[in-house]
C-alpha positions in Angstrom: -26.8 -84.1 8.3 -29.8 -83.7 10.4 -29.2 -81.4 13.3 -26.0 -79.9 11.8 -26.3 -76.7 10.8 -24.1 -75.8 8.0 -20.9 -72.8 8.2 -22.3 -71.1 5.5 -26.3 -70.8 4.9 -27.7 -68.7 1.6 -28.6 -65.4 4.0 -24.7 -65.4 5.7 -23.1 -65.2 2.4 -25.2 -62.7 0.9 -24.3 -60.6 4.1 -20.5 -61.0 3.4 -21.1 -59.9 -0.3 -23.1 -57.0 0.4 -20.6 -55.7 3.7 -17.6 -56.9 1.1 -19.4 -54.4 -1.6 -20.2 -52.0 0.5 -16.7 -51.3 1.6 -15.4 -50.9 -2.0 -18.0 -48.7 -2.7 -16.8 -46.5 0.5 -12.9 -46.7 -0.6 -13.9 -45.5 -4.0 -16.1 -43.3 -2.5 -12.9 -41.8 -0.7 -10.8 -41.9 -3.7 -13.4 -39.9 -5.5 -13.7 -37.4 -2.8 -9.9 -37.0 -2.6 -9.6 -36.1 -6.5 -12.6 -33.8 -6.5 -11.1 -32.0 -3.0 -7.9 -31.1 -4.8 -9.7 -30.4 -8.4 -11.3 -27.5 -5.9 -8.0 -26.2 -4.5 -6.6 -26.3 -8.2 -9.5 -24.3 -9.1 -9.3 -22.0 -6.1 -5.7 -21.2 -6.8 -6.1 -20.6 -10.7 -9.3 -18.0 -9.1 -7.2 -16.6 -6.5 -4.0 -16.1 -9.4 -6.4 -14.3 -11.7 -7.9 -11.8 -8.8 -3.7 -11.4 -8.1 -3.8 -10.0 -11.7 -6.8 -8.0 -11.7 -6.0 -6.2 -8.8 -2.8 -5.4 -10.2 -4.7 -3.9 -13.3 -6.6 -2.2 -11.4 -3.3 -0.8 -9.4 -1.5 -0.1 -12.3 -4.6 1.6 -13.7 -5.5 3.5 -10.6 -1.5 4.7 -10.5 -1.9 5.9 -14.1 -4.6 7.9 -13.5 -3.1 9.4 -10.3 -0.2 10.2 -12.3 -2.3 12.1 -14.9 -3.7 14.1 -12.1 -0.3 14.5 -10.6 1.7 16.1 -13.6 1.0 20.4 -14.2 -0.9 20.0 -17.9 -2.8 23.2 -18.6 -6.3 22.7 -18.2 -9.3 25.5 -19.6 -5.8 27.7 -20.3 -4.9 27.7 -16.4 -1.9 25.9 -14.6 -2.5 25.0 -11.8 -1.4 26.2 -8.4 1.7 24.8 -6.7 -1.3 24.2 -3.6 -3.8 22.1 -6.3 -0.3 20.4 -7.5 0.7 19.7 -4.1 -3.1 18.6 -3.2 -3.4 16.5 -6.9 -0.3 14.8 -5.5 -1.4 13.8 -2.2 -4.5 12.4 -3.5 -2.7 10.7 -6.3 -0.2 8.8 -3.4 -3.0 7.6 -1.6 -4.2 5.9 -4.5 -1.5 4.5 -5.4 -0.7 3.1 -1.6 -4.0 2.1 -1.2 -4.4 0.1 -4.2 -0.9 -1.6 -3.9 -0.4 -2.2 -0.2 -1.2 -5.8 1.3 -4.8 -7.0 1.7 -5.4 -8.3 5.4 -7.3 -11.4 5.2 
């Protein structure tokens, strides 16, 4: 066997294990980034759903309060004017459009 060098020496096959476990560590690698990407975009949406809500709270709560203003209760013993109840109402259907129409992104 003098002169022959042989197919496989020590150093060669160590090479082939460590590029053999260096590309399962990238595939699982992958794998793993794959599963935490769409953990995030199932977290995102539950976020985004819950702002839906709270903005709708906030509507609803914003169209109450317009409301209150909007109807003629008596206030210090005085009604109001048909000019404050037509001013009350003004102000109360801009907050109502404004907190209800669509958000530009």
């Amino acid at each position: 066997m003098r002169g022959k060098h042989p197919a496989l020496t020590a150093l060669n096959a160590r090479k082939q294990l460590l590029v053999a476990e260096s590309e399962l560590n990238r595939a699982e690698f992958g794998r793993d980034w794959n599963r935490l990407r769409e953990g995030t975009n199932e977290l995102a949406q539950e976020v985004r759903s819950i702002g839906s809500l709270a903005s709708v709270g906030a509507a609803l709560f914003a169209s109450g309060s317009a409301l209150r203003r909007l109807l003629p209760f008596k206030r210090n013993g005085h009604s109001s004017s048909w000019m404050g109840t037509l001013i009350n109402g003004a102000r109360a259907g801009i907050s109502i459009w404004l907190a209800l129409r669509p958000r530009v992104r």
